[in-house]
PAKEPA-607552 format. One line per 3 residues: number of its first residue (from 1); their letters; for each residue x, y, z of C-alpha. Coordinates in nm, 2 decimals. Layout:
<rs>
NUM	A	X/Y/Z; ...
</rs>
This chain:
<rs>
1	XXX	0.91/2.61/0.23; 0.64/2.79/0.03; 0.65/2.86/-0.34
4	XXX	0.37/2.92/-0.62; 0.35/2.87/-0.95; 0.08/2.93/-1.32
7	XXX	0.02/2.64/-1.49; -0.19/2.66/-1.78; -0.33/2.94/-1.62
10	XXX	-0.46/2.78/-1.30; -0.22/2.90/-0.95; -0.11/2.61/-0.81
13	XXX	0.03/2.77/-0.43; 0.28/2.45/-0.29; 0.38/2.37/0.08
16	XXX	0.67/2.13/0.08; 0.69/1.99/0.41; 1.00/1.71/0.44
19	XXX	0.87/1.39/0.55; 1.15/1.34/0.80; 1.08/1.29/1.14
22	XXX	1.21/1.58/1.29; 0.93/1.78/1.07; 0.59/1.58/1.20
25	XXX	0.49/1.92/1.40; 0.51/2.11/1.10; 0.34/1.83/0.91
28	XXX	0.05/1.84/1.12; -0.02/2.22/1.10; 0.06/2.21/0.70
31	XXX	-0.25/1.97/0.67; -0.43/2.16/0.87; -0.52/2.38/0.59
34	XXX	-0.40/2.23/0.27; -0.66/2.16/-0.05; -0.49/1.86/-0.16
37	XXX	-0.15/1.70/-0.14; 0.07/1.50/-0.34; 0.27/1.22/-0.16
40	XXX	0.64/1.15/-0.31; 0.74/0.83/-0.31; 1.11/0.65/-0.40
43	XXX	1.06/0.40/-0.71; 1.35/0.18/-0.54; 1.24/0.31/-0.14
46	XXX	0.90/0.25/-0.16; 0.68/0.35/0.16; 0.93/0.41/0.44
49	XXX	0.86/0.43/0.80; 0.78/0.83/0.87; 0.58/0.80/0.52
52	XXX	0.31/0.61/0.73; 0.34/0.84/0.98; 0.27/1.14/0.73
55	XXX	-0.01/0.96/0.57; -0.21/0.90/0.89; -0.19/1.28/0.95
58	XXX	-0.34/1.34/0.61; -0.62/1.08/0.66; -0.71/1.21/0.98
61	XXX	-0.77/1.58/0.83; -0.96/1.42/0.53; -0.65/1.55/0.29
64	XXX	-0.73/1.43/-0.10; -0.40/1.27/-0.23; -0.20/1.19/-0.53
67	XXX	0.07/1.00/-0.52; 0.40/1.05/-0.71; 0.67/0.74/-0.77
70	XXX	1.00/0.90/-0.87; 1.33/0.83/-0.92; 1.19/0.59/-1.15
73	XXX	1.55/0.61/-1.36; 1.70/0.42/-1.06; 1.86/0.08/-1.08
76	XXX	1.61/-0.16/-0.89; 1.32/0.09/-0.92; 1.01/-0.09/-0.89
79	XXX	0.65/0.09/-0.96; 0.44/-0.17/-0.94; 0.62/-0.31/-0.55
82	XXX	0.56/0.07/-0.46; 0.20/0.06/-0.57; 0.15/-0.29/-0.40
85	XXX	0.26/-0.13/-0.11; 0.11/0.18/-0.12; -0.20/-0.03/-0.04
88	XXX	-0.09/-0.29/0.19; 0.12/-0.05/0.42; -0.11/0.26/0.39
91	XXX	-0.42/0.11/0.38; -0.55/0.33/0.08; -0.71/0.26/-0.30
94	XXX	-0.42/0.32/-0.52; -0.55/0.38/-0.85; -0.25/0.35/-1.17
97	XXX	-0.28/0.65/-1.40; 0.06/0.63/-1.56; 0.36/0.35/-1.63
100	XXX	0.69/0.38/-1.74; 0.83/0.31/-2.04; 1.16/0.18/-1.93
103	XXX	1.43/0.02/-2.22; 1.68/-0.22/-2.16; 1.61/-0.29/-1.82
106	XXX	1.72/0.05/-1.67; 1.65/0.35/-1.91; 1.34/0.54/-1.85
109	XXX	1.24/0.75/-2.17; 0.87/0.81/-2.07; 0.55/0.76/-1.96
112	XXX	0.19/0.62/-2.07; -0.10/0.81/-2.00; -0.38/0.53/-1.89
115	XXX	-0.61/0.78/-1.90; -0.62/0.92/-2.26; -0.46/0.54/-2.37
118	XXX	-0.13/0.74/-2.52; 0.25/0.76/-2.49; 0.46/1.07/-2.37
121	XXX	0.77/1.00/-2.53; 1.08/1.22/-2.39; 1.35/1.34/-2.65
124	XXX	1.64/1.44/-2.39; 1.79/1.44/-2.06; 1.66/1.77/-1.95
127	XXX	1.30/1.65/-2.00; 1.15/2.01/-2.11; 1.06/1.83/-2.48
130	XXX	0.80/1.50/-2.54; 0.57/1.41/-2.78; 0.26/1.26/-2.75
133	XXX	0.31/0.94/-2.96; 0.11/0.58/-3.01; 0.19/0.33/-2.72
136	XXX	0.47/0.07/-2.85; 0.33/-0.25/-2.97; 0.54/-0.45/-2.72
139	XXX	0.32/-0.23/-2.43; -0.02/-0.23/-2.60; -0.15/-0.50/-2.43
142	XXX	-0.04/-0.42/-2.06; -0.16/-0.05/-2.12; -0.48/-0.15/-2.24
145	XXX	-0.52/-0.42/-1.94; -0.41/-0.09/-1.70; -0.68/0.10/-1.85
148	XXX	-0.95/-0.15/-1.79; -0.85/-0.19/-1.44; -0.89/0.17/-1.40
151	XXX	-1.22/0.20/-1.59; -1.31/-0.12/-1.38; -1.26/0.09/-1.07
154	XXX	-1.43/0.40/-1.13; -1.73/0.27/-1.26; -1.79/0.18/-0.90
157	XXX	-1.81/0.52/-0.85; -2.04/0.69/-1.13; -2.31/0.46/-1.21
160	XXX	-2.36/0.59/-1.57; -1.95/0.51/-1.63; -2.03/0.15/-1.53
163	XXX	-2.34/0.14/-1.76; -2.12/0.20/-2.04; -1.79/-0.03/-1.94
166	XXX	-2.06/-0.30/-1.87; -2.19/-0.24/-2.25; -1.86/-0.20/-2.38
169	XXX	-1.94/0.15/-2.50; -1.67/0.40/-2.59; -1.57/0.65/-2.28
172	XXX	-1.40/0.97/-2.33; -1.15/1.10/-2.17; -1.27/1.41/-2.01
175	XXX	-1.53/1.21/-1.87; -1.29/0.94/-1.69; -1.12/1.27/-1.56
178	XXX	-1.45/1.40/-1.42; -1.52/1.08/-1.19; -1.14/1.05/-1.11
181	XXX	-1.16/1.38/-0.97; -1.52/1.32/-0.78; -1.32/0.97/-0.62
184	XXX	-1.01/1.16/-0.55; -1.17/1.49/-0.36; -1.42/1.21/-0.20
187	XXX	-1.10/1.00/-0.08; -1.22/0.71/-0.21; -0.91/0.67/-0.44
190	XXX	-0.55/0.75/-0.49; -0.42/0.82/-0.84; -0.04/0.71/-0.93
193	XXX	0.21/0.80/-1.13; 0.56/0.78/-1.17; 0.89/0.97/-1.34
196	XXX	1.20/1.11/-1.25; 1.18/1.47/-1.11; 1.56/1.45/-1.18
199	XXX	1.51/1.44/-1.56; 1.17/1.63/-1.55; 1.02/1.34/-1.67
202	XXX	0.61/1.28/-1.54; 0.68/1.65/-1.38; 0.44/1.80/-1.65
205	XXX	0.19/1.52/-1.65; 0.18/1.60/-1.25; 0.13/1.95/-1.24
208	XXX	-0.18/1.85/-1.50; -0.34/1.57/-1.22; -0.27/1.83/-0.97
211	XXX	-0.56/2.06/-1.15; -0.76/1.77/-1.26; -0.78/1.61/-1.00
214	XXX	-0.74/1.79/-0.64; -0.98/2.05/-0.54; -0.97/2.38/-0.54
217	XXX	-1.02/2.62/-0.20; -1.35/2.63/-0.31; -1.46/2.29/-0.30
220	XXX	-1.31/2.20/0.02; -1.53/2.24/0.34; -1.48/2.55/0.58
223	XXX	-1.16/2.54/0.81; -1.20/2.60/1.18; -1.02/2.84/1.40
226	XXX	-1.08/2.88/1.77; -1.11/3.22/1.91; -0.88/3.34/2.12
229	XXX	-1.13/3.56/2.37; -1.41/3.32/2.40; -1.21/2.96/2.31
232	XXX	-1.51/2.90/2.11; -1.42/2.74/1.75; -1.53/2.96/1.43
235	XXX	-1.57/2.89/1.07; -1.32/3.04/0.86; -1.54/3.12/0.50
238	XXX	-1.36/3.11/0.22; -1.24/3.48/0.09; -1.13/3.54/-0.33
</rs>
């Protein structure tokens, strides 16, 4: 299925292609031609079988990823087993942009943004309302431990980033965004983040990495067709 959709006025055109087995035909032509893609994982399921299968498909057409933990509102959900797996199973650099906020044990009521070091705290079940509030003491440490991890990362990636983690320097936010999104496009990494798409919770914050972070036609390479008179391949240029 094909849908589109504005989001803070960038057009965000999505394929949704089922990762069951019976789809791995469709699958393949999908990534044929897809800019980016966002891989949905169950916070309790973690990487099934077929999601290997679907992930080799994308490495071999060079696909930049996210990746997406839902269902994180289940009982026995477990983001950081899926993220441990994630890189033992897939064999990629899963890099932790968001946690949950999860109270007594089984409640998720929102999400902190390791990026811009703050909490999306959601009001009600339907998810459309949060505010951006401080991070809860009791999580201040572990957020700011997360962060470092990610800043520790990236700098291997933009030597003037690691120049400033190195000196303990102040780095913004928009900046950590720009060298995420050069790692990302690049493949070298794989941002994460979690929610419940039931409850609309992390949906928002998802639709933002999706612009941030995955490229645009315009910054992916040229696709190739073969012609069908001389069965000679052709570059398809990219047309507004």
């Amino acid at each position: 299925a094909a849908t589109s959709c504005n989001w803070k006025g960038t057009q965000i055109n999505i394929v949704d292609t089922p990762g069951h087995v019976d789809f791995t035909a469709e699958v393949e032509r999908s990534l044929r031609v897809l800019d980016g893609a966002v891989a949905i994982f169950c916070g309790k399921g973690g990487v099934e079988p077929q999601s290997e299968t679907v992930w080799r498909q994308a490495d071999k057409y060079g696909v930049p990823r996210l990746a997406y933990v839902n269902k994180m509102d289940a009982i026995g959900a477990d983001f950081a087993n899926v993220v441990e797996q994630i890189k033992k199973r897939l064999g990629a650099n899963p890099l932790v942009i968001t946690m949950p906020v999860i109270i007594e044990d089984t409640e998720l009521v929102g999400i902190i943004d390791l990026v811009n070091l703050q909490y999306l705290a959601y009001s009600n079940d339907s998810g459309e309302d949060f505010e951006v509030q401080s991070i809860p003491e009791s999580l201040e440490e572990t957020a700011q431990f997360q962060h470092n991890q990610l800043l520790e990362t990236l700098s291997e990636y933009d030597d003037t980033l690691m120049e400033q983690y190195l000196d303990n320097q102040p780095i913004p936010a928009s900046q950590i965004k720009a060298v995420l999104r050069q790692a990302t496009i690049a493949g070298s990494v794989v941002p994460v983040m979690c929610g419940s798409s039931y409850r609309n919770i992390g949906v928002q914050f998802l639709l933002d990495c999706i612009v941030d972070y995955l490229p645009s036609p315009a910054e992916t390479s040229q696709q190739l067709a073969i012609g069908v008179e001389d069965n000679q391949e052709v570059e398809i240029a990219l047309d507004e």
